[in-house]
N, C-alpha and C positions, 0 to 999 in steps of 0.2 A: 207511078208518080209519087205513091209516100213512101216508095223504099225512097226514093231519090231525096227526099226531101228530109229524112231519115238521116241518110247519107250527111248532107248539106250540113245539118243539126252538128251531128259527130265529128265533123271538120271544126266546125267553129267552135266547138268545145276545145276539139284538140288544141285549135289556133289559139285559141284564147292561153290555153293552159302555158301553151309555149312562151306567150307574151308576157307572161306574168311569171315566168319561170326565168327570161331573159332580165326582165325588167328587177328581179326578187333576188337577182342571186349573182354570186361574183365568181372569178377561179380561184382553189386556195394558192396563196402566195408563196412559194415556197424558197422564197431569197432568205440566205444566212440572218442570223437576228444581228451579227458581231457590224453588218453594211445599215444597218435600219435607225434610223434618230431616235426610236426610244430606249436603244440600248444606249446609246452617247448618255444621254437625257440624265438614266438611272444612275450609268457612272460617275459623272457628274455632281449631282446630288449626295451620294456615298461618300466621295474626293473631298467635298466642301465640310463635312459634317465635322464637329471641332474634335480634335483630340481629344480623350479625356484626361481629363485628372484628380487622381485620386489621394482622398486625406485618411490621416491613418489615425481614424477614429471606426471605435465597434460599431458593426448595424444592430440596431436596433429590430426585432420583429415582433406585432401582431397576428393574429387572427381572427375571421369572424364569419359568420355567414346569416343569409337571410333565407328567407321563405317565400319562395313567390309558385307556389304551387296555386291557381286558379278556385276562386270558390265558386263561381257558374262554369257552364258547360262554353269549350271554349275549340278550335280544333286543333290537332295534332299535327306533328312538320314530320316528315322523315321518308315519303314513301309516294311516289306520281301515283298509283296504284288506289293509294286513299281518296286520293282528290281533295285533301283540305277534311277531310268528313271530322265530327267533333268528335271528343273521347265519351263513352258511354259512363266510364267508372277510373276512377283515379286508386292505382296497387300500390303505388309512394308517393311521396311529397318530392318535389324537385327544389332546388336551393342557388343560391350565388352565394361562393363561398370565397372569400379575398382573403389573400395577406398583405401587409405592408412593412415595407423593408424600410429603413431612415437611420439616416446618421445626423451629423451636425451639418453637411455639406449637400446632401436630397436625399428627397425620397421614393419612393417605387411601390406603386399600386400589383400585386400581381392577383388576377381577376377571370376564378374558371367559373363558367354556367352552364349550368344540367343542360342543356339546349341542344339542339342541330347545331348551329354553328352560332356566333357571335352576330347575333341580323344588323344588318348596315343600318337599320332604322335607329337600333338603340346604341349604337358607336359613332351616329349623327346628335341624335340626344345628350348623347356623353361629351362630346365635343364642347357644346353653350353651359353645360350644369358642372361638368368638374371643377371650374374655377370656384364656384361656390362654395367646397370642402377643402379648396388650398391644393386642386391637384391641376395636372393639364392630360389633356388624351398620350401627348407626349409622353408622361410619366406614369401612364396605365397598361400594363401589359396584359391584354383581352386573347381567353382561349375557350373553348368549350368542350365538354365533356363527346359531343358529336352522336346524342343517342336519338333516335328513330323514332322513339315512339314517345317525345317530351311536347312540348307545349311549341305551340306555334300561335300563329295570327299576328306576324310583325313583317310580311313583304308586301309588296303593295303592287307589283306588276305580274302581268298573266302566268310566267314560269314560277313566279314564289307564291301563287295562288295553288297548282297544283300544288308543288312540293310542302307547303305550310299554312294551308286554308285564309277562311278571310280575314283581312287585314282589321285590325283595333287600334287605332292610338289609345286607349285604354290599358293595353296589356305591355305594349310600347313601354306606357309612362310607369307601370309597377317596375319592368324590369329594371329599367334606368333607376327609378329609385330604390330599389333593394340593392344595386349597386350601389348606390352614394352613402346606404346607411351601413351595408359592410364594409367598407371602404372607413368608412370615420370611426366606427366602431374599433378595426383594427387598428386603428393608428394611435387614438387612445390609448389600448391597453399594451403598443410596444414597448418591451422591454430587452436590455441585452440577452443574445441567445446566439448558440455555440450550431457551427451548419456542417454538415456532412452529407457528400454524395458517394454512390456506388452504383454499379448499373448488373444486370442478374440473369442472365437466362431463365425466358419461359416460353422454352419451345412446343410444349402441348400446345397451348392455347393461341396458336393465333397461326393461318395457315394464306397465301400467296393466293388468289380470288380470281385473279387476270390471266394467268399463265399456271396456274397450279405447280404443282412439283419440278417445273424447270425452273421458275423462278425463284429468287433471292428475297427471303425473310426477315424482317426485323422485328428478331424476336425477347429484343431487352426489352424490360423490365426497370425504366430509371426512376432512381429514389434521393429525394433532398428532405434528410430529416434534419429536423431546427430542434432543438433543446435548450430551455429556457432555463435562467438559471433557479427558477421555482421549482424544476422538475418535469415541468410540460413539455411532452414532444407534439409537435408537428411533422406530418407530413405533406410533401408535393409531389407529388409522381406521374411520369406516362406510362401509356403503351399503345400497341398500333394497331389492336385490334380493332375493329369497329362497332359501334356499339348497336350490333345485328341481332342479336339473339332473337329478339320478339320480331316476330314476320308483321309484313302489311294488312295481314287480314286482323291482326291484335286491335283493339280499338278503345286500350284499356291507358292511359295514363301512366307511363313509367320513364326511370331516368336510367333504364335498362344494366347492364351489369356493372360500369361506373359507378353508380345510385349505390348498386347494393354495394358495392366491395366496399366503397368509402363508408356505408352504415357499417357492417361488419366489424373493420378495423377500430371505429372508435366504440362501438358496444361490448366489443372483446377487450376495450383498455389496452388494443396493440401500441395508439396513441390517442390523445387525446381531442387531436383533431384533424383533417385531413383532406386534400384535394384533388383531385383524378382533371390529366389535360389529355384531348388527342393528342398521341404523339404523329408519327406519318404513314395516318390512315389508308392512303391511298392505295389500293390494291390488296389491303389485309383486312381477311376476315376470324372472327371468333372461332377457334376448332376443337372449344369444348365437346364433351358428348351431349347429345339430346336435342332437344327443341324445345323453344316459348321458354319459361320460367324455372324448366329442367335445366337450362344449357346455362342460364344466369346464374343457377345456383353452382351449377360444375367449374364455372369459370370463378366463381367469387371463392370455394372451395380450393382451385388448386391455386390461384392469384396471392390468395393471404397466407396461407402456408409459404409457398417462397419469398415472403416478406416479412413473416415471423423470425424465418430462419435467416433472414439477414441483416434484419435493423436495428439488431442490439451491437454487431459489428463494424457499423459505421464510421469512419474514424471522425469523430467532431472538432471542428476550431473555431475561435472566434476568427470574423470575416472581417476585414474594411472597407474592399472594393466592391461600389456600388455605382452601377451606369444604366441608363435608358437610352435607347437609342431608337429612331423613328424616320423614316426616310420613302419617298414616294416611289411607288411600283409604276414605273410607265410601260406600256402595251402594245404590239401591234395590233391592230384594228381588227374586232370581232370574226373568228373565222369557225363558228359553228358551221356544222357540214351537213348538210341534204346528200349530199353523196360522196365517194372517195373523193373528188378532184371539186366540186362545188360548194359555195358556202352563202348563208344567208347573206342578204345587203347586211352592211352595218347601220343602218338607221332604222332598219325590220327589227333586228336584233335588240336594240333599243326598245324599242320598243314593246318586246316578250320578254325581255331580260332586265329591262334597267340599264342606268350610267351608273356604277360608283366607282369614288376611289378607290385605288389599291396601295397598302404600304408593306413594307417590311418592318418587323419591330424587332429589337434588340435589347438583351436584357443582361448584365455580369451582376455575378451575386458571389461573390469571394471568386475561385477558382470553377464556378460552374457558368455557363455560356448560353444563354438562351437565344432563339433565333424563330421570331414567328412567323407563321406564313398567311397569306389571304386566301387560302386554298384547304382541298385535300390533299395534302402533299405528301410523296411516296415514300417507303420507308426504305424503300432503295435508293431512292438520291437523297436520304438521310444519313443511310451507309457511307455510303462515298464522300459525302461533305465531311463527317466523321474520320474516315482513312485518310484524309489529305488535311488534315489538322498537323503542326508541327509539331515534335514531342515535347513534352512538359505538362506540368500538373493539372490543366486547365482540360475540363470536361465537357460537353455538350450537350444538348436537348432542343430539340426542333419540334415543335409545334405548329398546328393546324388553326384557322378560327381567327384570325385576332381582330377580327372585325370590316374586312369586307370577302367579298367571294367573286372567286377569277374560274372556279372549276375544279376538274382535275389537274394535277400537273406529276405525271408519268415520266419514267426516261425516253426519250426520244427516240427508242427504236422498237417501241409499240405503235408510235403513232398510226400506223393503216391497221391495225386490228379493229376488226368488224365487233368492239367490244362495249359497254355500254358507256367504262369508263373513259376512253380510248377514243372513242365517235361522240358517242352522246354528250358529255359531260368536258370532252374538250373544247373551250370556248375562245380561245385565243391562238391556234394554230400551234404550226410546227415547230420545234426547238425550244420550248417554255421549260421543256427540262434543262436541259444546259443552260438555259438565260438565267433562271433562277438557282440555280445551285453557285454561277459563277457569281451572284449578285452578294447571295450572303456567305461565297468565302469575302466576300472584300469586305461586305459589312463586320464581319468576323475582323478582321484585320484590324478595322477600328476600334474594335473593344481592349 
């Protein structure tokens, strides 16, 4: 009689489990994105957006940065593993460092933070408060440095609880306001200044994570130095590595090797001031030598040496074309996977995940082309967007962060790798490669 009832027990678990598995979960949808209404949607929206036009007056550039490194103890974003846990000891200071671009005709916030990524809480904050300093989110170009082991406590639903501990509107409102006061600080003190791009091989340090040595590396190195006509350089630069170096068990406060390279550069007077963006993280890791704060220093070591050796060769011009562009990322419906062919409901998802917007943003700054994502986005379908550019002098930079988060977004023929990026981290299904890469050539187009 208790085996039987034993029995009975383990059935109704099972049943249950079933019931809630049927009830919890959908099949992933595997229709083309090119037949789905959010692809209309986006086109749409990109189609509508006005032509530019450009006056042929110099831009003007600032820079500035603030400090929004924590004086209580606060937790750490970057790592499931930590669970939120707080930082025990702060190794650097982390910063919002803006520049501001302006002529007689607009202007252009562009806005990296030491962070994991650009948190949708404080790109909702920035939303109501830029008007206040004469900007609009429109004309703020948000990206982050993408490092691990920086400062969290800004999601507010069960997944950005693991990944960036607990939520503060207190830390919220510091970052939001160190952005308003870099932001006004550098508009202030713009003055005309002379811009130059190049892009550099640096193939030690940064190695393919997903597929290792089969896969395709992006391994430039992009540089936009401004020279002011006082003399002052600035820089803005990417790259794709990610800012991994410090592991999950670190518990120590750092803006990881971003942090250091951009102290480096201005302690050494390489310039005077300087801004590090993820370029397209996705899939790329740091292949300095070492580990923890060994591997920061190998990568800030060989990072600035190929940047010594090539930013006095810059060719500088004065710029006049200057555009922001801002346009909605529509989606097909939440397809986080429980398994190959299964995916959360979309209202569960919601639920662990949050609703936010998604946009694409756009940036021209004379002859270089910015193009931001809501994502991790791959430094292989940065490749490719790059290769299918028409020729002429106009250059590129794709960016990660710019203020909401959709996942990974991979080429589309990793999709079934049992990978962390690949499964875990893909949150919107199949063909997000192709949907986005198609999205900002067209947005490209309009610049």
């Amino acid at each position: 009689m208790r085996v039987n009832k034993k029995i009975k027990q383990c059935l109704w678990i099972i049943g249950l489990v079933w019931i809630l598995f049927l009830l919890g979960c959908l099949p992933v949808n595997q229709s083309p994105y090119q037949q789905k209404r959010y692809y209309r949607q986006t086109k749409a929206a990109i189609a509508q957006l006005p032509a530019p036009v450009y006056q042929r007056d110099t831009i003007k550039v600032g820079w500035a940065k603030e400090n929004i490194t924590p004086t209580t103890q606060a937790p750490l974003a970057g790592y499931g593993q930590r669970k939120g846990k707080n930082f025990t000891d702060i190794h650097d200071s982390i910063y919002v460092r803006a520049f501001v671009f302006k002529n007689k005709s607009r202007k252009v916030a562009f806005v990296s933070l030491d962070l994991l990524i650009t948190p949708m809480s404080v790109s909702a904050a920035l939303e109501k408060a830029l008007p206040q300093i004469g900007f609009t989110r429109n004309q703020t170009y948000l990206t982050a440095t993408h490092a691990h082991s920086s400062l969290g406590g800004w999601a507010k639903k069960p997944a950005g609880y693991l990944m960036a501990g607990k939520y503060s509107s207190h830390i919220v409102k510091n970052i939001t306001t160190a952005i308003l006061r870099a932001i006004k600080r550098a508009e202030a003190e713009a003055s005309p200044a002379q811009i130059g791009f190049t892009a550099v091989p640096a193939d030690a340090f940064v190695s393919n994570r997903l597929v290792g040595a089969a896969g395709v590396r992006d391994t430039l190195l992009r540089l936009v130095k401004i020279q002011k006509e006082t003399g002052e350089v600035g820089l803005l630069f990417t790259y794709a590595a990610h800012a991994t170096c410090l592991p999950a068990s670190e518990l120590t406060l750092s803006g990881d090797y971003p942090a250091a390279l951009v102290r480096h550069l201005e302690k050494s007077n390489v310039v005077n001031f300087a801004a590090f963006s993820a370029g397209g993280v996705a899939s790329h890791s740091p292949a300095a030598a070492g580990n923890g704060y060994e591997k920061i220093n190998n990568m800030v070591a060989g990072l600035s040496l190929i940047i010594q050796q090539h930013i006095n060769q810059i060719p500088l011009a004065y710029q006049f074309k200057l555009q922001a562009l801002t346009v909605p990322l529509y989606l097909r419906k939440p397809h986080w996977r429980l398994a190959q062919n299964w995916r959360l409901h979309p209202a569960l998802f919601y639920l662990v995940f949050g609703k936010y917007p998604a946009n694409l943003t756009a940036l021209r700054l004379g002859n270089i082309l910015f193009l931001g994502t809501p994502c991790d986005f791959s430094g292989e379908l940065a490749l490719e967007i790059q290769k299918q550019m028409p020729p002429g002098p106009d250059k590129l930079i794709v960016t990660s962060f710019n203020g909401g988060y959709i996942g990974y977004i991979t080429p589309d023929k990793y999709y079934d790798l049992k990978k962390y990026e690949t499964r875990d981290m893909n949150l919107f299904g199949p063909y997000n490669g192709a949907y986005l890469s198609e999205m900002m050539q067209l947005l490209l187009q309009k610049l």
